[in-house]
C-alpha positions as CSV (number, residue, x, y, z in Angstrom):
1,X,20.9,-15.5,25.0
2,X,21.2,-13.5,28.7
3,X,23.9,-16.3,29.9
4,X,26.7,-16.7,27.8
5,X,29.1,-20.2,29.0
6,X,32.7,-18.8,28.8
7,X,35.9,-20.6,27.9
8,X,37.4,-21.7,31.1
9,X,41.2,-22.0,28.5
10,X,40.0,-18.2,27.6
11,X,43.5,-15.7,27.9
12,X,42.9,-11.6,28.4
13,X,40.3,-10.2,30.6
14,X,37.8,-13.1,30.4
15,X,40.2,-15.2,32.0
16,X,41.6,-12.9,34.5
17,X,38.2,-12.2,36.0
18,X,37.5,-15.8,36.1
19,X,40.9,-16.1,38.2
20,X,40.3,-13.4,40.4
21,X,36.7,-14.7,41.2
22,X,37.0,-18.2,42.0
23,X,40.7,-18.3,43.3
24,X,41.5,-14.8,44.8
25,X,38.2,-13.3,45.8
26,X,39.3,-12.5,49.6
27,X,42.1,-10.3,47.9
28,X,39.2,-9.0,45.2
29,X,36.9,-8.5,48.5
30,X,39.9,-6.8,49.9
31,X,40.9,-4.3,47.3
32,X,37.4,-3.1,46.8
33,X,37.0,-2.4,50.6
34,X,39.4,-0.6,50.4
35,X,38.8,1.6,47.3
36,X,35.1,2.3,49.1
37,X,36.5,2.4,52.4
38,X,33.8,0.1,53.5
39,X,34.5,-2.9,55.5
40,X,31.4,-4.5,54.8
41,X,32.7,-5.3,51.2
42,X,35.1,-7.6,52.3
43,X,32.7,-10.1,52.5
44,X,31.1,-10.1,48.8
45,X,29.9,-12.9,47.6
46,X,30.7,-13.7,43.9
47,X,27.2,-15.0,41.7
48,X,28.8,-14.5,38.2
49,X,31.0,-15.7,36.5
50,X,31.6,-19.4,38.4
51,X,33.4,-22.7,38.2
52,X,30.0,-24.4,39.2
53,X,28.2,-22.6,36.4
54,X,30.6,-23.0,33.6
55,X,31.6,-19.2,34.0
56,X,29.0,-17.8,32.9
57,X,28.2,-14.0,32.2
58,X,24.8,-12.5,32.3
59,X,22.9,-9.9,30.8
60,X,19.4,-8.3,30.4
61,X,16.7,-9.7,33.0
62,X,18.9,-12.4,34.0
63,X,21.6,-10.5,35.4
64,X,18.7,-9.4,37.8
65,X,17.6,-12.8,38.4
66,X,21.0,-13.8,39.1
67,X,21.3,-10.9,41.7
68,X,17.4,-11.3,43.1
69,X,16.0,-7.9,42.4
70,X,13.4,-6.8,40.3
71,X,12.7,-3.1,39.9
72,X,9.7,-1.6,41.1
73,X,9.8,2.1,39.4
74,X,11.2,1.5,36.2
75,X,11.4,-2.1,34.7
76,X,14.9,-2.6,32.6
77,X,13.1,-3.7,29.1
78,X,11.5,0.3,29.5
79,X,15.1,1.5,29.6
80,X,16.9,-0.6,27.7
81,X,16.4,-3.0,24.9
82,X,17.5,-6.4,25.0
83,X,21.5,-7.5,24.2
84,X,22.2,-5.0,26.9
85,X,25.9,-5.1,29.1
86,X,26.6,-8.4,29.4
87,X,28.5,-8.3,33.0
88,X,31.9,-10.0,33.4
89,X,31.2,-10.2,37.1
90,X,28.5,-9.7,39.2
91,X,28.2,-10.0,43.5
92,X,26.0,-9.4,47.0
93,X,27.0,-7.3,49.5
94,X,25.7,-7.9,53.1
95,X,22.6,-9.4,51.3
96,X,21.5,-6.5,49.3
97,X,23.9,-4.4,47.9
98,X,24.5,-5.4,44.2
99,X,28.2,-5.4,42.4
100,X,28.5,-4.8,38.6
101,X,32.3,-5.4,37.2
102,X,33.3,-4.7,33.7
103,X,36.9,-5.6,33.4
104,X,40.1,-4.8,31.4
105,X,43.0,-6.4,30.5
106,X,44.1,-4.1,28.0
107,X,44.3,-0.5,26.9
108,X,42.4,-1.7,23.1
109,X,39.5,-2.9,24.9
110,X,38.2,0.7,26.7
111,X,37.0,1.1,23.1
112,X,34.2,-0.5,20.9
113,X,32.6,-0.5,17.8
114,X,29.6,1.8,19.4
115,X,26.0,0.9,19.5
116,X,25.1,-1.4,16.9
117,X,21.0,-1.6,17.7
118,X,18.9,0.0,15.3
119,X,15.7,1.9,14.7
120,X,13.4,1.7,17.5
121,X,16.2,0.1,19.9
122,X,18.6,2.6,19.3
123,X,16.0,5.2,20.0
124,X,15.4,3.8,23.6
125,X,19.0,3.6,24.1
126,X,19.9,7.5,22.9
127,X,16.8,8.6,25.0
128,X,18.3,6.5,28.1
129,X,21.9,7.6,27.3
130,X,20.3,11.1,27.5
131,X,18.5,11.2,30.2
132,X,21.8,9.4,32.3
133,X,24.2,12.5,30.8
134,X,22.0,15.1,31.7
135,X,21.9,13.4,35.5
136,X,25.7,13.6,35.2
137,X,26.0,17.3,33.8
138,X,27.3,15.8,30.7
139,X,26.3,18.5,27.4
140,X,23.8,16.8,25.5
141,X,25.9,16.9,22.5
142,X,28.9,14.5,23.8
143,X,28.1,11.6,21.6
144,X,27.6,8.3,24.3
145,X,27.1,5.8,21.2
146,X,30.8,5.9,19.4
147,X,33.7,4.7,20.4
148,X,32.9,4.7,24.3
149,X,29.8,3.5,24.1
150,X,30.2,0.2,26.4
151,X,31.9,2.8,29.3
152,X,28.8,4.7,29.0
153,X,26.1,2.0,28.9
154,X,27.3,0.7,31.9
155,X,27.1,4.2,33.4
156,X,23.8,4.3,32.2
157,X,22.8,1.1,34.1
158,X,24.1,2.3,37.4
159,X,21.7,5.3,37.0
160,X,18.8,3.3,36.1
161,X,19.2,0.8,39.2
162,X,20.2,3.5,41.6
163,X,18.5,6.9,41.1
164,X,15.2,5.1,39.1
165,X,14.8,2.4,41.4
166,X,16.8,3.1,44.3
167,X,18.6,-0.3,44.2
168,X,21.5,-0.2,45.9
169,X,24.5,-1.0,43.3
170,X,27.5,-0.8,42.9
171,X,29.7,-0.3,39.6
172,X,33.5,-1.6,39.5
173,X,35.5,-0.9,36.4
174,X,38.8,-3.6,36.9
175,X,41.8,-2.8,34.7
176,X,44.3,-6.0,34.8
177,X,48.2,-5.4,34.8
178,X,50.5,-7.5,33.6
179,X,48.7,-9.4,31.5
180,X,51.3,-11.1,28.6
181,X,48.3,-13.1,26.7
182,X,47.5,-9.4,25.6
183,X,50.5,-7.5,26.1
184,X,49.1,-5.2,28.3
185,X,49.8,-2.3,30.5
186,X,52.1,-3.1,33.1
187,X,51.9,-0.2,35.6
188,X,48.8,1.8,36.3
189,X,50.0,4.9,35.1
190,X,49.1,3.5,31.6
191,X,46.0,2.7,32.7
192,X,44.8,6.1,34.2
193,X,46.3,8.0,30.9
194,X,44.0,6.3,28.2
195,X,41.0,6.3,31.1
196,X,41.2,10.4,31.4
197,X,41.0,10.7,27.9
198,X,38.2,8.4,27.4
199,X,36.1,10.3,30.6
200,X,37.4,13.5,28.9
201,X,35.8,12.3,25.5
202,X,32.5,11.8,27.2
203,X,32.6,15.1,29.1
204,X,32.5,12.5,32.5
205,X,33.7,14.5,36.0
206,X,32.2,14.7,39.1
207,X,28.9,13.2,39.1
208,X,26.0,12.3,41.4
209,X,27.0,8.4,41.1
210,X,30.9,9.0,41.7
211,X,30.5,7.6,45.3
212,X,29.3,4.4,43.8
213,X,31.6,3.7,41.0
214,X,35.5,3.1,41.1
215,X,38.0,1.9,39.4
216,X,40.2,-0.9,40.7
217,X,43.8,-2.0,39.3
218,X,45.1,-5.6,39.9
219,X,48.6,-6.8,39.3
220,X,48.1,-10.4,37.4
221,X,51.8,-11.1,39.8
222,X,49.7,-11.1,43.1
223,X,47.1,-14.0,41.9
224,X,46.9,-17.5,42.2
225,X,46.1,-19.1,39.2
């Protein structure tokens, strides 16, 4: 299923985003002006994940749907195979800019189980994660598919959107402080330690896509619920 209903009595990350979305989104709009130094971005507006659509998340073709682009160069099922990033938030930006979020609550969460497609799928997805690390400069033997996997394939997706088909996107990573349902970090300096050493483990630095993809910290203290 490409839209996955969420628990509006969720805790951790799911429900932070949900928060920040519907009932702080000026200050959202705000902090990722800022962190792109881009006043434009103050006036995003937030398609995913809702109130009026049961917050729900998307993923494959109908995260595009949901943003209104469909790629020209290089169609998403060529790149990737289905069950792809399922996006805890997605935007607009002055009508055509797009805004991918994946966010973090706590420190456990930055890694996964790794890719769990098989045969032919997980063939598409190494020769995609491939092709992405060689645009970065990343050695071709840094293994994408392990325990950073979901970091990467989102990298992965901001390459396919903007340098395959020139789609103007943006990707936010949001990490969540003092969040108590998960015990989780409660200054940024926690944060920024374990997020070096997972860019480290994928041999991540400067890349061509730096400009488009930052990572934003918000203090659970400064929302309304």
């Amino acid at each position: 299923m490409s839209r996955v209903v969420q628990n509006s009595n969720s805790h951790g990350s799911l429900k932070d985003i949900q928060v920040l979305v519907n009932r702080n989104f000026h200050l959202f709009n705000c902090n990722i002006a800022e962190q792109f130094n881009d006043e434009t971005l103050k006036s995003i507006q937030w398609v995913s994940p809702l109130a009026r659509d049961a917050y729900a998340e998307y993923r494959d073709e109908s995260f595009l749907e949901l943003l209104n682009v469909s790629p020209q160069n290089v169609p998403l099922n060529k790149f990737w195979p289905r069950n792809g990033p399922q996006w805890d938030a997605l935007g607009i930006a002055d009508g055509q800019r797009l805004i991918l979020v994946e966010a973090k609550a706590h420190i456990d969460e930055l890694s996964s189980q790794g890719s769990g497609a098989r045969e032919e799928s997980l063939k598409q997805i190494t020769n995609s994660l491939s092709e992405t690390k060689r645009s970065f400069g990343v050695q071709s033997d840094i293994d994408w598919t392990g325990q950073y996997y979901q970091y990467a394939n989102r990298l992965a997706h901001l390459y396919f959107l903007r340098i395959l088909n020139s789609i103007p996107a943006l990707l936010l990573f949001v990490y969540f402080l003092n969040d108590e349902s998960v015990e989780g970090p409660k200054d940024k300096t926690e944060w920024t330690r374990a997020i070096d050493g997972m860019k480290t483990a994928l041999g991540v630095g400067q890349n061509l896509l730096e400009e488009y993809c930052k990572e934003i910290f918000v203090d659970l203290k400064d929302l309304k619920e």
